[in-house]
C-alpha positions as MATLAB code, in Angstrom:
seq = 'XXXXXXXXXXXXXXXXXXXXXXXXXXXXXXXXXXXXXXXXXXXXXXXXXXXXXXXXXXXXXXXXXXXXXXXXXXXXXXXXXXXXXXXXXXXXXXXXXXXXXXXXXXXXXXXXXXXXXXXXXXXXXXXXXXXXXXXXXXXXXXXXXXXXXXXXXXXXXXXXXXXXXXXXXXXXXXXXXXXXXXXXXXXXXXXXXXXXXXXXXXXXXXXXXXXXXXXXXXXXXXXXXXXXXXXXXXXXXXXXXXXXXXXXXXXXXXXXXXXXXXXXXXXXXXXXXXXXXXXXXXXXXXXXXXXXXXXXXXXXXXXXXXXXXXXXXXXXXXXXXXXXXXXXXXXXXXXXXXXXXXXXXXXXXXXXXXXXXXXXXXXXXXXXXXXXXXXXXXXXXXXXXXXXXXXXXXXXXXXXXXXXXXXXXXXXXXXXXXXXXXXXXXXXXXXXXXXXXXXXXXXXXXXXXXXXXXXXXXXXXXXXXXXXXXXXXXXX';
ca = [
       4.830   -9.911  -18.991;
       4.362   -6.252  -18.864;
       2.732   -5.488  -22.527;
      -0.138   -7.510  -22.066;
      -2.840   -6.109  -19.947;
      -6.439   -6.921  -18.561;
      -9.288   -4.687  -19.953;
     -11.887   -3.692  -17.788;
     -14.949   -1.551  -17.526;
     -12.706    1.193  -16.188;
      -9.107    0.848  -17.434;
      -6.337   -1.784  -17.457;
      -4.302   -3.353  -15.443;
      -1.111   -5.143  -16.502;
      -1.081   -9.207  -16.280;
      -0.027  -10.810  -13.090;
       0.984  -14.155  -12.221;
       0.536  -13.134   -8.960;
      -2.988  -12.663   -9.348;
      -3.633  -16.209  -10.354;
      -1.651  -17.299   -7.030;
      -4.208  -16.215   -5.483;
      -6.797  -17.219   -7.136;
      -5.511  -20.857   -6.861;
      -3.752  -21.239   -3.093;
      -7.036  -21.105   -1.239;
      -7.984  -24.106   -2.900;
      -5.053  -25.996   -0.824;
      -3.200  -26.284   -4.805;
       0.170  -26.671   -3.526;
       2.769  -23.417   -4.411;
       4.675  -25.212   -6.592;
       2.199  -26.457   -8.962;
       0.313  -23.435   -8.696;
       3.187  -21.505   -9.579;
       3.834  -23.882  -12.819;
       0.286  -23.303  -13.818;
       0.574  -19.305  -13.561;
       3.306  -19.754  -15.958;
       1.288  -22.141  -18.650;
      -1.105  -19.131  -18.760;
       0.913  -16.622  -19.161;
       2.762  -18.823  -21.609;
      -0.379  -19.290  -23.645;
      -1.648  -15.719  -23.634;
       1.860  -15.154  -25.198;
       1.166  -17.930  -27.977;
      -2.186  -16.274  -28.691;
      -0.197  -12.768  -29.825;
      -3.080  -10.918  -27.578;
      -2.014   -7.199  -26.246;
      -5.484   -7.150  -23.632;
      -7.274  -10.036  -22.229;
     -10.839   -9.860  -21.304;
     -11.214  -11.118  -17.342;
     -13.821  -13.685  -18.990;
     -10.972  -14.803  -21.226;
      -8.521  -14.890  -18.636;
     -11.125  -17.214  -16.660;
     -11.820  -19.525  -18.963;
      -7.804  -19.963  -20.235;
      -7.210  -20.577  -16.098;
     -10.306  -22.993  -15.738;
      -9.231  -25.032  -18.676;
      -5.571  -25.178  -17.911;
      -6.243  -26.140  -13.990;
      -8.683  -29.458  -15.284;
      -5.979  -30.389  -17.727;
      -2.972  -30.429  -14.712;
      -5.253  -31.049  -11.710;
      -8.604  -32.225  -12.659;
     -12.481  -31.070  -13.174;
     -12.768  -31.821   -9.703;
     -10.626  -28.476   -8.810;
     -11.487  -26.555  -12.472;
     -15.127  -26.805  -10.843;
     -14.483  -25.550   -7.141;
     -12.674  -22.730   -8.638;
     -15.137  -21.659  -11.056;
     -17.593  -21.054   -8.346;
     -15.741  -18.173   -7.371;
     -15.064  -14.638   -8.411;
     -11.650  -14.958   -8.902;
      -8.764  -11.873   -7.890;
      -8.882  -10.357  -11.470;
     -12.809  -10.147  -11.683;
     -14.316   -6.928  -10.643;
     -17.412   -6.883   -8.343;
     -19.613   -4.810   -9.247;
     -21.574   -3.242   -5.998;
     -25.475   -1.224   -7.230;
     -26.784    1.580   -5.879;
     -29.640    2.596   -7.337;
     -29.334    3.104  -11.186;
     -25.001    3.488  -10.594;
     -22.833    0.587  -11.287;
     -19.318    0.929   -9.211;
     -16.705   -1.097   -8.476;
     -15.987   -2.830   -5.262;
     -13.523   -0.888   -3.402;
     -11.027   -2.104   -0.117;
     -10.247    1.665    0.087;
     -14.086    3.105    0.361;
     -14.806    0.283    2.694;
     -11.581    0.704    5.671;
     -12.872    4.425    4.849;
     -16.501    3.654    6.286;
     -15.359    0.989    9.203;
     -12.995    3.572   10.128;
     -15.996    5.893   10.608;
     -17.361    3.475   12.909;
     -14.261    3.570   15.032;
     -12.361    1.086   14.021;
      -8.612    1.066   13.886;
      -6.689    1.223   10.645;
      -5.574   -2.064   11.306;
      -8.595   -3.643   11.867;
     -10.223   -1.563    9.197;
      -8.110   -3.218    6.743;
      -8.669   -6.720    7.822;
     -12.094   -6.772    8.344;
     -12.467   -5.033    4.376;
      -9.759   -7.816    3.644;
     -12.517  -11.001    4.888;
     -15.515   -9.336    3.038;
     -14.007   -9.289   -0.205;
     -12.363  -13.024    0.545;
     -16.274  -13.685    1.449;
     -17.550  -12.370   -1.769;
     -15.098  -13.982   -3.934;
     -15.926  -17.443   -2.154;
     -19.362  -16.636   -2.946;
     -18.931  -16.005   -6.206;
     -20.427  -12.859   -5.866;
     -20.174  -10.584   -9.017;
     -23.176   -8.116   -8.712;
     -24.518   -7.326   -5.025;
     -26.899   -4.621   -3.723;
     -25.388   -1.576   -1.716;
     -27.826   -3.005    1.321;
     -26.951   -6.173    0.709;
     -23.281   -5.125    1.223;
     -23.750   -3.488    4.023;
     -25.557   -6.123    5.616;
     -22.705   -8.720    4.890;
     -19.988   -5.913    6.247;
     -22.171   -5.748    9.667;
     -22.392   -9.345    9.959;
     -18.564   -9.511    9.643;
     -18.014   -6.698   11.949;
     -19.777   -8.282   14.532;
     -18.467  -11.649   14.104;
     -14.754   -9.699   14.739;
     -15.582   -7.208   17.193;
     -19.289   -8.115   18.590;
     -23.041   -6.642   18.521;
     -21.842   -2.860   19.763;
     -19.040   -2.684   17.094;
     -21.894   -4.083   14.808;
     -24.101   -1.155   15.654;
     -21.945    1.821   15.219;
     -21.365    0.526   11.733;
     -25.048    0.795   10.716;
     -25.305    4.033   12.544;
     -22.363    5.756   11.168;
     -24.438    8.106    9.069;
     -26.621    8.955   12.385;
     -25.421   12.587   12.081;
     -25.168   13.006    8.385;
     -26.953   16.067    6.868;
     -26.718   18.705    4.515;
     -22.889   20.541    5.901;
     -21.079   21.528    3.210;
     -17.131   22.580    3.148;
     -17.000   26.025    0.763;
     -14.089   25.769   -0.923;
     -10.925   28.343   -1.542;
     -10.454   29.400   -5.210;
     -13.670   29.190   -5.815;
     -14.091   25.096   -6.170;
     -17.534   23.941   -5.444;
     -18.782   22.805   -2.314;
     -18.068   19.835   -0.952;
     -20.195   17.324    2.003;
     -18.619   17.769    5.170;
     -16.993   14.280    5.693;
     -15.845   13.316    9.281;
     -14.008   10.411    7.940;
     -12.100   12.538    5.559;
     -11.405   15.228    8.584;
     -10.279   11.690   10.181;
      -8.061   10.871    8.063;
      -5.917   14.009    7.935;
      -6.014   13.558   11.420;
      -4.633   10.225   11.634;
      -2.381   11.757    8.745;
      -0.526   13.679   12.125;
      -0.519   10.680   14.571;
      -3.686   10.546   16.065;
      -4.881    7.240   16.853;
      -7.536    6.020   14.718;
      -9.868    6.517   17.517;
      -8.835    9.769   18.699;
      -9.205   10.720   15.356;
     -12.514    9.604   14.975;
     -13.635   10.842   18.319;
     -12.280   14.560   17.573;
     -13.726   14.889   13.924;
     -17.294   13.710   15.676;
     -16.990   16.282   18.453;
     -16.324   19.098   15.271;
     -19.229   17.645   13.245;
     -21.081   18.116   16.876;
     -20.443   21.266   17.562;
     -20.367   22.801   13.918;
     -24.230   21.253   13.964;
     -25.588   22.381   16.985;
     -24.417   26.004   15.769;
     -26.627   25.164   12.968;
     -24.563   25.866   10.402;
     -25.048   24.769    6.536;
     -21.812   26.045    4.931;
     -18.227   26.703    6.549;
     -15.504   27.792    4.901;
     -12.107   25.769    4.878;
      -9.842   28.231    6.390;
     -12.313   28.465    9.096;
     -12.883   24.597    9.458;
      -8.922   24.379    8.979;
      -9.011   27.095   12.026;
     -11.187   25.109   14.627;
      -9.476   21.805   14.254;
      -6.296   23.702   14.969;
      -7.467   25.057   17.564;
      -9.163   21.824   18.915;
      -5.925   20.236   18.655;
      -4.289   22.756   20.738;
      -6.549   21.629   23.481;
      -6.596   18.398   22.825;
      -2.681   17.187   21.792;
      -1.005   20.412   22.519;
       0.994   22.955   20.142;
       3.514   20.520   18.488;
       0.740   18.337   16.581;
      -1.357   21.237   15.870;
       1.664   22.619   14.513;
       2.010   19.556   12.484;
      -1.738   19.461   11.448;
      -1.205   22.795    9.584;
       2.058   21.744    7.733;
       0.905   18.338    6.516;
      -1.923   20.469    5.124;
      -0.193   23.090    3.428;
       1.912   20.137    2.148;
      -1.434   18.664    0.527;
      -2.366   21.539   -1.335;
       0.966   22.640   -2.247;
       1.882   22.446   -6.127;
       5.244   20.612   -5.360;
       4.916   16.762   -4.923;
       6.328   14.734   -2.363;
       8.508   11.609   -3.009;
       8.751    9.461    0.124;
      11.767    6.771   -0.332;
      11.238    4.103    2.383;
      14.295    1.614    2.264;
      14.690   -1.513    4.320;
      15.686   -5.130    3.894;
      12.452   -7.632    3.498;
      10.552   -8.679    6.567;
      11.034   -5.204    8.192;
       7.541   -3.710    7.554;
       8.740   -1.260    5.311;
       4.687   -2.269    3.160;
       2.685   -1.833    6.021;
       4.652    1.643    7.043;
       4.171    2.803    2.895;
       0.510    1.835    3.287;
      -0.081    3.464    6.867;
       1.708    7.014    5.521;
       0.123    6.958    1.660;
      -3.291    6.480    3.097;
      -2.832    8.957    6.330;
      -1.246   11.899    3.409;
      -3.678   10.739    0.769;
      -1.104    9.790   -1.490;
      -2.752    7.346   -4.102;
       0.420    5.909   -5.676;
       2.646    3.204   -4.014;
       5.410    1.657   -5.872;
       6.773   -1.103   -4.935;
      10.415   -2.026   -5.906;
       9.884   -5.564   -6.152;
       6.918   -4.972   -8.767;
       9.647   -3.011  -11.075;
      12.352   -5.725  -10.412;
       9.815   -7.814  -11.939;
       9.032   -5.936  -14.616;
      13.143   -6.377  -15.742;
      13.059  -10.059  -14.780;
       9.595  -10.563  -17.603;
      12.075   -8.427  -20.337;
      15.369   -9.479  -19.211;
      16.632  -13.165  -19.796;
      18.224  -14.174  -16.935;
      21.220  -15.238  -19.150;
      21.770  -11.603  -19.692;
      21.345  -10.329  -16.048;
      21.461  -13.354  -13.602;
      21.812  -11.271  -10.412;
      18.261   -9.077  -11.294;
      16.715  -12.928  -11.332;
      17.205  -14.178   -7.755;
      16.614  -12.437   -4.128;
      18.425   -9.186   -2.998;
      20.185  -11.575   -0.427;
      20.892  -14.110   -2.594;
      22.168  -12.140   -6.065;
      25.870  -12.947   -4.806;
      25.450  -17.121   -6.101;
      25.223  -15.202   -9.747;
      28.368  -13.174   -9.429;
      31.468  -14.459  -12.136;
      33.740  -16.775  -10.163;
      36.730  -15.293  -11.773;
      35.486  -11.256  -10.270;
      34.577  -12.781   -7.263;
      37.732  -13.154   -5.218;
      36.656  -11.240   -2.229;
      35.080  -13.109    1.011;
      31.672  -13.836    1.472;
      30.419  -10.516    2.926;
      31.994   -8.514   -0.098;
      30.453  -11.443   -2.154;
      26.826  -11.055   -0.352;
      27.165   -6.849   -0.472;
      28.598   -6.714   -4.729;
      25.184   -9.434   -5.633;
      23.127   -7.174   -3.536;
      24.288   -3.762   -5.071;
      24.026   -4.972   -8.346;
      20.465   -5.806   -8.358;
      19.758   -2.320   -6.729;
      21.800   -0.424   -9.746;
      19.820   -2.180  -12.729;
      16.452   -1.538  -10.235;
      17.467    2.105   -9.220;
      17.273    2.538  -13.456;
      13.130    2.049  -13.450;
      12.756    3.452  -10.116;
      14.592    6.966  -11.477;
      12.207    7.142  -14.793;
       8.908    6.320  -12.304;
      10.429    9.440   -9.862;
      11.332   11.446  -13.307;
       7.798   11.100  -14.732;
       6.301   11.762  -11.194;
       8.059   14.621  -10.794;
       6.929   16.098  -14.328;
       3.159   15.459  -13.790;
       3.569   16.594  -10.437;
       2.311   13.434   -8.665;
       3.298   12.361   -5.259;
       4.517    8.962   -4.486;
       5.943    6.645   -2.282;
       8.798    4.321   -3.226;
       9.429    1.670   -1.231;
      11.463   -1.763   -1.178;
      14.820   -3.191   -0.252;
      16.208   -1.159   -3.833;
      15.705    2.151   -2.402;
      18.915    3.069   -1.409;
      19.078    6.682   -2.002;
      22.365    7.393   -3.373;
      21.249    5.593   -6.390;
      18.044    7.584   -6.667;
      19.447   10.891   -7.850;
      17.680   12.355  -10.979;
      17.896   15.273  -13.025;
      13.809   17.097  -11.679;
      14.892   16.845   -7.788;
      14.644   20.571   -7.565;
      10.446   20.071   -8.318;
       9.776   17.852   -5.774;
       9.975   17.672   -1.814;
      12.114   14.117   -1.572;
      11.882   12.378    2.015;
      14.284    9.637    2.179;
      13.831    7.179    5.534;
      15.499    3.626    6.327;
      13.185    1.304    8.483;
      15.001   -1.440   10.466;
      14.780   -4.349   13.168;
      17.005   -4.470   15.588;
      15.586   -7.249   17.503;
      16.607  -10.528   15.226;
      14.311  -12.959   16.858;
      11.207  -10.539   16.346;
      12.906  -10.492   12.817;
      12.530  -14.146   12.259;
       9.271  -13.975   13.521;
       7.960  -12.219   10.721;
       9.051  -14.391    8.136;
       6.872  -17.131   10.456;
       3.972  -14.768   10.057;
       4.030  -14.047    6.687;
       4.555  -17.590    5.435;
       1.297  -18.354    7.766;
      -0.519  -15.205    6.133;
       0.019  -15.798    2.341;
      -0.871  -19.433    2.382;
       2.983  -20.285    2.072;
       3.478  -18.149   -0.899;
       6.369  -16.651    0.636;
       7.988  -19.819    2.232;
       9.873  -19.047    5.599;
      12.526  -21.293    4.842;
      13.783  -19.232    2.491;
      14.470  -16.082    4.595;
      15.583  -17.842    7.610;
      18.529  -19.469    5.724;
      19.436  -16.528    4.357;
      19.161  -14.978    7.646;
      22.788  -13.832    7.978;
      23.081  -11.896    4.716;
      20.125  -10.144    5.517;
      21.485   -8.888    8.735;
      24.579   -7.906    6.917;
      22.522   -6.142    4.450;
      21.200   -4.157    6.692;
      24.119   -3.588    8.587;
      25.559   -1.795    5.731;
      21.969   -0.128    4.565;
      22.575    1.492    8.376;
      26.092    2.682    8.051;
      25.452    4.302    4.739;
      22.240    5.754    6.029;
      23.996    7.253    9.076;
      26.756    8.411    6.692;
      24.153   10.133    4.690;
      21.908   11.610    7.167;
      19.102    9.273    6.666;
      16.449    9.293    9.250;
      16.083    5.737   10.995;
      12.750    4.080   11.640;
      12.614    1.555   14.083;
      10.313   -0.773   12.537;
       9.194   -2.820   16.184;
       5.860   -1.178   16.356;
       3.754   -0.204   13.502;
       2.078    2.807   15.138;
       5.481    4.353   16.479;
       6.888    4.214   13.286;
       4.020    5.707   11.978;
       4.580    8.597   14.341;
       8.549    8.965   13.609;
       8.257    8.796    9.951;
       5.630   11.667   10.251;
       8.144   13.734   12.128;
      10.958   13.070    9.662;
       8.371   14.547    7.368;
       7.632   17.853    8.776;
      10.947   18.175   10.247;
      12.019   18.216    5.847;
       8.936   20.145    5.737;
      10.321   22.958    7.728;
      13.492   22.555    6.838;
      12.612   23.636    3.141;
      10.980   27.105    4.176;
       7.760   25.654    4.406;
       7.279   25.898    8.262;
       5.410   29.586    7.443;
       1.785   28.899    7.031;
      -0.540   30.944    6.334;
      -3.953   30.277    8.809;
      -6.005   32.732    7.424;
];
């Protein structure tokens, strides 16, 4: 249901069923019926003709349709919380922002957390504040209710490094090249773009407070960037040797280059092909992940399934829609036809999201089972820096494991039973997604370990890096 959207204070967002899923599964409403409530909603927002729905509107349309199917009772439990859609609004001072995940993994990350448990520790405080029905809350207040959490998951020491974070902070500012203003020295920001070359999150964290360190005891109150740039080269020379410094200054020059960067990350489901898109985005500071399955169902909301009935079922299942009478083949041709005919009608919206990129000159990443690169060509290659990469599992019982964890982790929204009887043709999917990859010259990433793969994609990226002339920077 793409053209109607959500209006708030800052923008719009288009409607998601998905969003009410999770408003309602925490409430133990079983997926099913959840599900068939999502769709009354959207089917009533459709009645009403509206092209933007306020979140207050959207509320009370979800409160009234949950005590019609599943009583008051639940209508009432759910309307003590700030539901997924609502914003929550965090004061400081006179300023009015929005809650962010982003800022907060940011700031725990500061405190020397890892990105993983950076994420899932920003993850509980917003499911806290939602449970609360928080809308409004203090920038103290938050604080308070992040320390309690971090010490709840990681004890009183972990607690106090949080509050202390900002022991240091003072008035170091970056100068700017080009004449941009100055900016605050940030050491989670220098963290960051060292994670962004495979430091750990710690090492990374350690290293940017041992710069912030020494750059204070010099006294100094303004540094200039090629000069900052130039001591954490140089401290990463000591510290991880020539290769990553190497890599530091390339992933840099790659940031404030003019020409984008399109990172295609392919992989059948269950492979961790979302957590790697996530890990690199954040690590490069690329703001724009795209999903596949979000523009598959884009098609599905404008495309009957009459018309297209392979685009409305599973990549490993789109072979049950195929014509009897075209279908002659065995099963494996069967499974392999359904499954590369939902990536060609997918591959269309994923082209026009790389064309437009491409034209603003916006980095991305693309990632989901339809990436298959041979159906990603487009006419504005030549303006961006494409990285193509196939993430895989070899190990099929650590496989099936994941479909056990993420049923457990999404409240059953993504049912393992599913997956695991379609085991077979997803293992033949990727067979094939691996022979075509090696055929192409595809880097592989196994996907066993988050923080290895982290580290090989990362080298597939530099390696295209230098492999496009870039490999000459300039450290001056």
């Amino acid at each position: 249901m793409s053209d109607v959207f959500v209006r708030l204070r800052r923008g719009r967002w288009p409607f998601s069923k998905g969003l009410l899923l999770e408003a309602l599964l925490p409430l133990g409403v079983p997926l099913e019926a959840a599900q068939a409530l999502a769709h009354t909603v959207e089917e009533r927002l459709k009645e009403e003709g509206r092209k933007e729905v306020t979140p207050r509107h959207l509320r009370q349309v979800l409160l009234e349709e949950v005590a019609k199917a599943l009583g008051k009772e639940v209508a009432e439990a759910l309307a003590q919380r700030t539901l997924p859609f609502e914003e929550i609004l965090v004061l400081d001072g006179k300023r009015r922002r929005p809650f962010s995940k982003g800022l907060l993994v940011r700031s725990l990350e500061e405190a020397g957390l890892s990105l993983k448990e950076a994420h899932e520790l920003a993850k509980r405080v917003e499911e806290r504040l939602r449970q609360e029905g928080v809308r409004q809350i203090a920038a103290r207040r938050l604080e308070e209710v992040v320390a309690q959490e971090v010490a709840k998951a990681k004890g009183q020491a972990a607690r106090r490094r949080y509050l202390e974070r900002r022991a240091f902070a003072g008035e170091l500012f970056v100068e700017e090249e080009g004449g941009e203003p100055r900016m605050p020295f940030s050491k989670g920001i220098l963290a960051q773009s060292l994670m962004g070359i495979g430091l750990s999150p710690e090492g990374a964290y350690r290293l940017a407070r041992e710069i912030e360190g020494a750059l204070r005891r010099e006294g100094l109150k303004v540094i200039r960037r090629p000069e900052l740039r130039e001591r954490v080269f140089q401290a990463l020379l000591k510290e991880a040797g020539e290769e990553v410094a190497r890599r530091y200054l390339l992933l840099r020059h790659l940031r404030r280059s003019a020409r984008p960067v399109h990172i295609l990350i392919g992989g059948v489901t269950g492979v961790g092909k979302s957590v790697l898109a996530s890990a690199l985005a954040y690590r490069l500071g690329i703001t724009h992940i795209v999903p596949s399955d979000a523009v598959r169902e884009v098609f599905r909301a404008s495309l009957s399934k009459d018309l297209l009935p392979t685009l409305h079922l599973s990549t490993f299942e789109a072979w049950k829609a195929l014509l009897p009478e075209l279908s002659q083949e065995g099963h494996e041709g069967r499974v392999l036809r359904g499954f590369l005919d939902q990536v060609a009608r997918v591959a269309v919206g994923l082209r026009a999201i790389q064309e437009r990129s491409a034209l603003e000159g916006t980095s991305i990443v693309l990632e989901g089972v339809h990436v298959v690169p041979r159906y990603l060509e487009h006419p504005y290659q030549d303006r961006v820096l494409t990285v193509p990469m196939l993430v895989y599992l070899q190990d099929e019982k650590l496989h099936q494991d994941r479909f056990r964890l993420r049923d457990r982790e999404t409240g059953h929204a993504r049912p393992k039973d599913k997956y695991l009887a379609h085991f077979a043709e997803i293992r033949l999917i990727q067979e094939h997604l691996l022979l075509w990859a090696q055929e192409e010259g595809i880097p592989l990433i196994p996907g066993e370990d988050l923080d290895e793969a982290v580290e090989k994609a990362l080298e597939v990226l530099v390696a295209y890096l230098e492999a496009r002339g870039q490999a000459e920077v300039a450290r001056a």
